[in-house]
C-alpha positions as CSV (number, residue, x, y, z in Angstrom):
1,X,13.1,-54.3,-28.3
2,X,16.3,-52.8,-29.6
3,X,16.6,-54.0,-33.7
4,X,20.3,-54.8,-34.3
5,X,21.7,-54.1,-38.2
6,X,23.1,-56.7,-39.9
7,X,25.3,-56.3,-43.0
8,X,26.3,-59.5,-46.1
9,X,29.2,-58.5,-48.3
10,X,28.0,-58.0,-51.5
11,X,30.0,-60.4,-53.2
12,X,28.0,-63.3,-52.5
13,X,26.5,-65.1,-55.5
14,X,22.9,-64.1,-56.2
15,X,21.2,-67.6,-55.6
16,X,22.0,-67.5,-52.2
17,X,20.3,-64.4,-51.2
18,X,17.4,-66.6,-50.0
19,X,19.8,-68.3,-47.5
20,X,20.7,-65.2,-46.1
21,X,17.3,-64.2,-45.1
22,X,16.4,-67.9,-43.3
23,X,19.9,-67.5,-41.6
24,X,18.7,-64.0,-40.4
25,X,14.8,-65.4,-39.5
26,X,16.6,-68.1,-37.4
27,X,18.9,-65.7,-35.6
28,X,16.4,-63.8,-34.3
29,X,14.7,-66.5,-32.7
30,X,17.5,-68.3,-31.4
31,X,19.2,-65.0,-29.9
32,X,15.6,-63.3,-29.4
33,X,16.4,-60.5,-30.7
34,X,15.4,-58.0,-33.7
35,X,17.9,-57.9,-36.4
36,X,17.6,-56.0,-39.9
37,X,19.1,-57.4,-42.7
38,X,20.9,-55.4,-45.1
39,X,22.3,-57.0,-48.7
40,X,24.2,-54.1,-50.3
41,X,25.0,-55.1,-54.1
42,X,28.1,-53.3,-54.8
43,X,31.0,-52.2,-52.5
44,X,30.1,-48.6,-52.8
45,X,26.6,-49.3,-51.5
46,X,28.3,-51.1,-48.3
47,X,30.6,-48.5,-47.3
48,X,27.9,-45.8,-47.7
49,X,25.4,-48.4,-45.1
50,X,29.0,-48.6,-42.8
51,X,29.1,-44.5,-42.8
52,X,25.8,-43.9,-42.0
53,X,23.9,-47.3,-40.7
54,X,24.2,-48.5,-36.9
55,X,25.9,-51.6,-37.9
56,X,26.0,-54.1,-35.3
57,X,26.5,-57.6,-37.3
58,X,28.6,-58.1,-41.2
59,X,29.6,-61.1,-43.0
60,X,33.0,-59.4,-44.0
61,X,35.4,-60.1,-46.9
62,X,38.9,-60.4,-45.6
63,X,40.0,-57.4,-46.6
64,X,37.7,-55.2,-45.2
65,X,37.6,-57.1,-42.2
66,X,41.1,-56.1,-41.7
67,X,40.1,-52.9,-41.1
68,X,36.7,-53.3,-39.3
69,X,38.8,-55.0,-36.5
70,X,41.4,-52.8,-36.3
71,X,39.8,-49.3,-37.0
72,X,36.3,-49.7,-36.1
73,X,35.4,-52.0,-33.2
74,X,34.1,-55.2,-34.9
75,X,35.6,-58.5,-33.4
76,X,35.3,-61.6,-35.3
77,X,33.2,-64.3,-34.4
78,X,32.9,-67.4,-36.9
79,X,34.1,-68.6,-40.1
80,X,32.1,-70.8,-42.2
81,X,33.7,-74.5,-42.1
82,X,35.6,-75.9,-45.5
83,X,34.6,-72.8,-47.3
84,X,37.8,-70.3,-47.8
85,X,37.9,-67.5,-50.0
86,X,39.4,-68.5,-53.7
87,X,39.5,-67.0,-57.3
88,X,39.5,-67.9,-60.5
89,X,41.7,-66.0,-63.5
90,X,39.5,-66.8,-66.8
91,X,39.5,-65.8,-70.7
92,X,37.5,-66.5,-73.7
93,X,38.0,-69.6,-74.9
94,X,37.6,-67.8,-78.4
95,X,40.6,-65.7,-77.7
96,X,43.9,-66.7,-78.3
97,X,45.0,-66.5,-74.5
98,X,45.0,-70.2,-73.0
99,X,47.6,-69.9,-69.9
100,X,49.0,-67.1,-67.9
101,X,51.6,-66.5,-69.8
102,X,49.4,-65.8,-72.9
103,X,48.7,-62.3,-70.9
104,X,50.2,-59.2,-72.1
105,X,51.3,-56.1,-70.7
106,X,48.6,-53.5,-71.9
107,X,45.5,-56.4,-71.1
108,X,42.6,-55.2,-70.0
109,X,41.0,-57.3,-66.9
110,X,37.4,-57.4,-65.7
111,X,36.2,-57.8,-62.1
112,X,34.0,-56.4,-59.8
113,X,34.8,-54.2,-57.0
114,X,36.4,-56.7,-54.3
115,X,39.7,-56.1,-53.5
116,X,40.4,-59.6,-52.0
117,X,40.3,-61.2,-55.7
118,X,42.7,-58.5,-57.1
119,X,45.2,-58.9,-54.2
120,X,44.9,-62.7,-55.0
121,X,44.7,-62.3,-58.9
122,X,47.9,-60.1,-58.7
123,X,50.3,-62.4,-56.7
124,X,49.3,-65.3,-59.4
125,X,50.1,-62.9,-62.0
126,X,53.2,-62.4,-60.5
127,X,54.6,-65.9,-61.6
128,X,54.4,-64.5,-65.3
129,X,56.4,-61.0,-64.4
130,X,52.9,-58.9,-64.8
131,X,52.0,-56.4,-61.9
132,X,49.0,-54.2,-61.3
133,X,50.6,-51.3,-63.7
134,X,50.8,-53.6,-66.1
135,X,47.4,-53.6,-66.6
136,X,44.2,-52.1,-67.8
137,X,41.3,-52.7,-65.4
138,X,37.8,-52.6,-66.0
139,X,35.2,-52.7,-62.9
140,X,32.2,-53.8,-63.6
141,X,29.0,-54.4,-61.3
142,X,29.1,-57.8,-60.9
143,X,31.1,-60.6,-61.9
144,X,28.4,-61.6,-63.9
145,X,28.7,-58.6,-66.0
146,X,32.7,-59.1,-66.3
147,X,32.2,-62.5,-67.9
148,X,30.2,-60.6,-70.2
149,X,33.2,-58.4,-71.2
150,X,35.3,-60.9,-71.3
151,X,32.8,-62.9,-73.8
152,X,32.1,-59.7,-76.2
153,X,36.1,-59.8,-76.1
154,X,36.3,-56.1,-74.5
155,X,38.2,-57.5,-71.5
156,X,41.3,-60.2,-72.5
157,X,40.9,-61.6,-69.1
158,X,38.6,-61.5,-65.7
159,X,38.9,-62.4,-62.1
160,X,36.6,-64.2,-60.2
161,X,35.5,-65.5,-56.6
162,X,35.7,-69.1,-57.7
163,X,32.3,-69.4,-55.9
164,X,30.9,-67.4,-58.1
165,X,32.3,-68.7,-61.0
166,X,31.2,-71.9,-60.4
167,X,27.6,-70.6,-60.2
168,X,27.9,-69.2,-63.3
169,X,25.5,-71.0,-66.0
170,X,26.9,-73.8,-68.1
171,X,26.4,-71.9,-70.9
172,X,28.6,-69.3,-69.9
173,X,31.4,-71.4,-68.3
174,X,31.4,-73.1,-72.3
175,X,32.8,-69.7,-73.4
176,X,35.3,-69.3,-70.5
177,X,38.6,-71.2,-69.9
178,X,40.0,-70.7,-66.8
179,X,43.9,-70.0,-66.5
180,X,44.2,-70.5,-63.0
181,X,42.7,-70.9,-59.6
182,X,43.7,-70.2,-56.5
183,X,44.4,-72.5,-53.3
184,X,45.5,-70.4,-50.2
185,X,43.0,-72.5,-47.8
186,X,43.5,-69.7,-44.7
187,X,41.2,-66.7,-46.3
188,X,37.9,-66.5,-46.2
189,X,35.4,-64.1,-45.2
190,X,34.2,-64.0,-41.5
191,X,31.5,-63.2,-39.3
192,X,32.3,-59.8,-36.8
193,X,30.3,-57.9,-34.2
194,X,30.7,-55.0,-32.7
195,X,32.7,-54.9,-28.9
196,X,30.1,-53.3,-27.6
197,X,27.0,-56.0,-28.5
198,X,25.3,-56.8,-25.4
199,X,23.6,-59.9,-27.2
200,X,27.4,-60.6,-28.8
201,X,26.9,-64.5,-26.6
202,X,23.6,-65.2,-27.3
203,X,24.2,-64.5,-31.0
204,X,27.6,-66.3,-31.2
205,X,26.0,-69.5,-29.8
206,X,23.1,-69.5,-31.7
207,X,25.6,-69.7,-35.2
208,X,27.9,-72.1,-34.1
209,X,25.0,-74.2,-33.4
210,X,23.3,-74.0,-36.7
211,X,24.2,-77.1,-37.7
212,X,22.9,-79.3,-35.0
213,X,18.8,-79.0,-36.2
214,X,17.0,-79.7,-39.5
215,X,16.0,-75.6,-40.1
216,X,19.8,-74.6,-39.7
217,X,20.7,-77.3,-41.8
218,X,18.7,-75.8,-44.3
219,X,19.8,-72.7,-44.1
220,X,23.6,-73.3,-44.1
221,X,23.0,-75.6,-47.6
222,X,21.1,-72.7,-49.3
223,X,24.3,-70.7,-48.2
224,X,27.0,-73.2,-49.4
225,X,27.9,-73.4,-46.2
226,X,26.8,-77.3,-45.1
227,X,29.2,-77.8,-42.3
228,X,28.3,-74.4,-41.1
229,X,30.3,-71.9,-38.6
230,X,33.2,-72.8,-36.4
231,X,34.8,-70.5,-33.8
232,X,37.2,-67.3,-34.3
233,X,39.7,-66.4,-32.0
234,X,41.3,-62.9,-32.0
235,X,44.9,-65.1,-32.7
236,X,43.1,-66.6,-35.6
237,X,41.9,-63.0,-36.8
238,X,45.3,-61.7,-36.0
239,X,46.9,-65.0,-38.5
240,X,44.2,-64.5,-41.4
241,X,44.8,-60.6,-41.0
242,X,48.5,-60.6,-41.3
243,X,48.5,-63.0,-43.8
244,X,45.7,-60.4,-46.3
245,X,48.7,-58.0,-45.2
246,X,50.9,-59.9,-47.0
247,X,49.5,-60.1,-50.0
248,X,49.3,-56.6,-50.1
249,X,53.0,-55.9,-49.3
């Protein structure tokens, strides 16, 4: 039997890794069929799998997905339900910076590699006259490790996916005030296939379905996805798509 590749963006928060491997263990009985699952952890580590890797299945970030669909031959599938891609602007709360406007040309900002959160973070920051330019930017690994810079007080400020941020330890949260969050609603990250899948149905039903049994319950909770998957048109690709491409404009 052929074994299908199947790719998570790496900016999911690190507790749901177990999620991610019942989701793939029900999928392969449900669409009988083989499928490998790969969890890169940094952006650089996915786009190396995408270059060499037979990839047949990714949960996609929006941004990239804008390019998987129109450049490589992925289609999208699903989105998860009530779950849209948001992020969170945060400083130290031992630092004198308690709004947006406390941010200075010449700031340095932490985040890890996911362009999605800085196309976000930037059009916030455009409210308070500061553009990417403006700015000092510091990649880190994770987010976790930009909270950490922003903490030690190397970093004035960090962005965040707010899921993440709101996994972060209470601890940690104590030492961050957050300046702003995002609310766009129509972004989130989606579920693709190649064109070419021959098991492209059988896999499509199977996670739309998810939600109906006790086992895909589960599954979707340890994801933070409870209401699980709904449908994707190519028009509803197309909207999400163009709107990513107006952030970047």
């Amino acid at each position: 039997m052929t074994t299908y590749n199947m790719l998570i963006a790496p900016d999911f928060s690190p507790e749901r890794f177990a999620g991610w491997h019942m989701f793939n263990t029900l999928i392969q009985k449900r669409a009988e069929l083989n499928m490998h699952l790969n969890t890169p952890t940094s952006h650089a580590e996915q786009q190396e799998l995408l270059n060499t890797g037979d990839i047949h299945v990714i949960y996609a970030n929006p941004f990239d997905a804008a390019a998987l669909i129109r450049e490589q031959g992925y289609r999208a599938i699903a989105r998860p339900i009530g779950k849209s891609d948001e992020m969170v602007i945060a400083a130290s709360v031992n630092s004198d910076i308690n709004s947006l406007e406390d941010l200075t040309r010449g700031a340095t900002v932490a985040m890890a590699n996911n362009r999605d959160v800085k196309l976000i973070g930037l059009r916030l920051l455009e409210a308070v006259d500061l553009e990417e330019a403006d700015l000092n930017w510091e990649v880190t690994e994770t987010y976790q490790a930009a909270a950490r810079q922003v903490i030690k007080g190397d970093a004035q400020a960090a962005f965040f996916l707010s899921e993440i941020f709101h996994s972060f330890s209470r601890l940690t949260k104590t030492q961050l005030t957050v300046l702003i969050e995002s609310d766009l609603a129509d972004i989130s990250h989606v579920l693709l296939i190649k064109n070419d899948l021959a098991n492209g149905p059988a896999l499509t039903d199977a996670i739309l379905n998810f939600h109906n049994d006790d086992d895909g319950k589960e599954a979707l909770t340890e994801l933070g996805m409870p209401q699980g998957f709904e449908a994707m048109s190519e028009e509803d690709a197309e909207f999400m798509l163009d709107l990513m491409e107006t952030l970047m404009d």
